[in-house]
C-alpha angles and dihedrals in degrees: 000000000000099000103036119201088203137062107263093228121211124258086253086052104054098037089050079052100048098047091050102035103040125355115070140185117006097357098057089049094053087047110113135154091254086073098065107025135086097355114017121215119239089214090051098043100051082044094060095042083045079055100056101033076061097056099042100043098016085247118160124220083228096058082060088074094055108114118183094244094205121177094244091053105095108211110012090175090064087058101056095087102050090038088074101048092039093040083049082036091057110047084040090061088054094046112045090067084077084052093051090233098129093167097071101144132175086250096069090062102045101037106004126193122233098234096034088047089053095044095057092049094050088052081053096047086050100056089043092057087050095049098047086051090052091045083053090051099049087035075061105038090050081045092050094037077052099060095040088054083049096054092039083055086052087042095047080053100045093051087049087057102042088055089052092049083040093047088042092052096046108051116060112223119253095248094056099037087093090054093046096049089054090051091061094049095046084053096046084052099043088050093061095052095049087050082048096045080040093061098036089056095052092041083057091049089056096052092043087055082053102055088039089055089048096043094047086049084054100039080049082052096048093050088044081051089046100050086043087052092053093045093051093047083051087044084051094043088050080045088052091061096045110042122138122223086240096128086199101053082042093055087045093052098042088050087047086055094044098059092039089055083040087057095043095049079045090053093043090053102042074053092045090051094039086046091055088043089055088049098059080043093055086037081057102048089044093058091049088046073060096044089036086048091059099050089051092055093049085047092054087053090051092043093053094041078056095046089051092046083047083046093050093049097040079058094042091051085041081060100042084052087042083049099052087039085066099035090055081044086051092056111038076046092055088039087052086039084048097052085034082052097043092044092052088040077059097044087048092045097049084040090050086049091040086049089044099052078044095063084036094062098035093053094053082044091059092044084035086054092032085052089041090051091042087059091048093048086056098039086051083052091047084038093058100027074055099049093044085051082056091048094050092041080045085060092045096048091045084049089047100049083045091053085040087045084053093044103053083047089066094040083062106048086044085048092051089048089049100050087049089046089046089045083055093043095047087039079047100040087040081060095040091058101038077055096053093043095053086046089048087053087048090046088047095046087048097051088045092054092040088053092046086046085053 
């Protein structure tokens, strides 16, 4: 007891504890802490370790009294007082190592000591502190199993649902399966046109960046036309300046000019022409961007129809994961229901056993106390057929001591007679012998006076 693992409390302490914790009614009213300082009493003592031996095992104080009144034991009766303090004495021997109070003598319940004593119940105290925390904490853990098995319960629902949303979106009911099936078709169909139309657009952008690279060739060729027709009319204008009077030079040179102008309207209106060309071109590409417009558009509302079907099976796929996610939760639920289910078959099995070693023992208890009150039923037979025996030998003796008392009575009155018959026989015997002896000395004398005579 040197190094406690436990707070040594204070006798306030202890006594505000006790009656709180364990003692109830009047006991824990006439508790006070004169009753354990500075002198503890013995009554009070074994009552509160009665008291808790009650609350941990169930055990009564009465149940201390009980002595196994067997037919070889003499003098069960002389036994009823030490059966309580060794039987209180015994089970707290087995319970203060959990206490960690190894030191629990007899003497500290017939003359216990103040320190000793407070030390014990501290230890007490101590451990049921300590109980009272781990009941808490199972009180908390079958609470919280409880609400697992609860929300396994609201799982177990919800994936139940789910299947059934999962099973309803899926299948597609038997009314609508013709529609549906039209509409696939209608899609697949409407696919391939759009990969037609797909392929016919980008061969006419092809053909449009074609005709742009040409047109920009010929409108690089017009400007090139454009900046040689200014330099020829400044190569005119510079003729101009120097031109000789010779008519025929001049006539060369006009005709020269002539074709080239001629050459040059050719080439404007082989542009015009292409131009306009160009222009019923661009009209018609304009028309297929419409057409083409169109298509994309229709292709947007497909896209998005598809987006929303992608949408619908991404969510559809969200909820398959969301299924097997429970599922897997499910099961690693029912494997932790199972083990739940297994450790509290156990605990029902242990407490059925338990219960059963209980009844067992109870009922033992009951044959045991049957048997015990059996016992006392025929030693108060023998009791009372003994004490009427004592009685009766009572009478007797009282008879006898009456007869004795007469007796001695007439022991006494014979005595008496006796004494007074033996007073006359010695008076008389006295008499006889002062006679004889007279009669001796006369005799003497005779003889004397016969032998003088002789």
């Amino acid at each position: 007891m040197t190094e406690n693992t436990f707070p040594v409390y204070s006798a306030d302490a202890i006594v505000n504890f006790y009656r709180t914790e364990v003692l109830t009614g009047q006991e824990a009213k006439h508790l006070t802490k004169g009753d354990l300082t500075p002198t503890p009493k013995p009554g009070t003592v074994q009552t509160l370790y009665m008291r808790v031996l009650h609350l941990l095992y169930r055990f009564r104080p009465e149940c201390h009294s009980m002595v196994p009144l067997l037919e070889n034991i003499q003098y069960p009766a002389y036994q009823e007082g030490a059966t309580s303090i060794m039987s209180v004495y015994i089970r707290m021997q087995q319970f203060l190592p959990m206490c960690l109070v190894f030191d629990f003598s007899l003497n500290d319940l017939l003359a216990p000591q103040k320190q000793k004593t407070i030390t014990v119940l501290s230890a007490i105290l101590n451990f049921l502190h300590f109980r009272k925390q781990r009941m808490e904490m199972v009180l908390e853990k079958q609470a919280k199993y409880r609400a697992d098995m609860d929300r396994l319960q609201a799982y177990t629902r919800g994936n139940k649902e789910a299947e059934k949303k999962i099973k309803a979106l899926t299948t597609i009911p038997p009314e609508q399966q013709a529609e549906a099936e039209e509409l696939a078709a209608a899609l697949s169909e409407l696919q391939a046109t759009t990969m037609h139309e797909y392929q016919e657009v980008n061969v006419k952008n092809d053909c449009i960046a074609e005709w742009k690279t040409k047109i920009a060739e010929k409108s690089q060729k017009l400007a090139q036309v454009k900046v040689d027709v200014s330099n020829m009319k400044e190569d005119i204008g510079r003729l101009k300046s120097q031109i000789v009077e010779s008519p025929e030079e001049l006539k060369s040179q006009m005709e020269k000019m002539r074709e080239n102008v001629k050459n040059v309207k050719n080439s404007i209106k082989e542009t015009d022409e292409r131009v306009v060309e160009l222009q019923n071109m661009v009209q018609g590409v304009t028309h297929t961007e419409a057409e083409i417009q169109q298509m994309y558009n229709l292709l947007q509302d497909l896209e998005s129809s598809m987006s929303n079907t992608k949408q619908r099976h991404e969510m559809q796929q969200d909820l398959t994961a969301q299924y097997e996610k429970k599922q897997k939760e499910l099961k690693n639920l029912c494997v932790e229901e199972a083990q739940m289910k297994r450790a509290q078959g156990m605990k029902l099995d242990k407490e059925s056993k338990q219960n059963i070693r209980r009844q067992m023992k109870k009922e033992t208890m009951e044959q045991h106390v049957q048997d015990v009150m059996g016992q006392c039923n025929q030693i108060h037979q023998k009791r009372e057929e003994m004490a009427e025996k004592i009685q009766e030998i009572s009478r007797e003796t009282q008879q006898l001591k009456a007869k004795i008392q007469s007796l001695r009575d007439v022991c006494s009155k014979e005595t008496e007679k006796a004494q007074a018959l033996y007073d006359t026989l010695s008076n008389s015997m006295d008499d006889l012998h002062g006679r004889i002896d007279t009669h001796i000395v006369d005799l003497k004398q005779d003889v004397v006076r016969m032998s003088a005579n002789f």
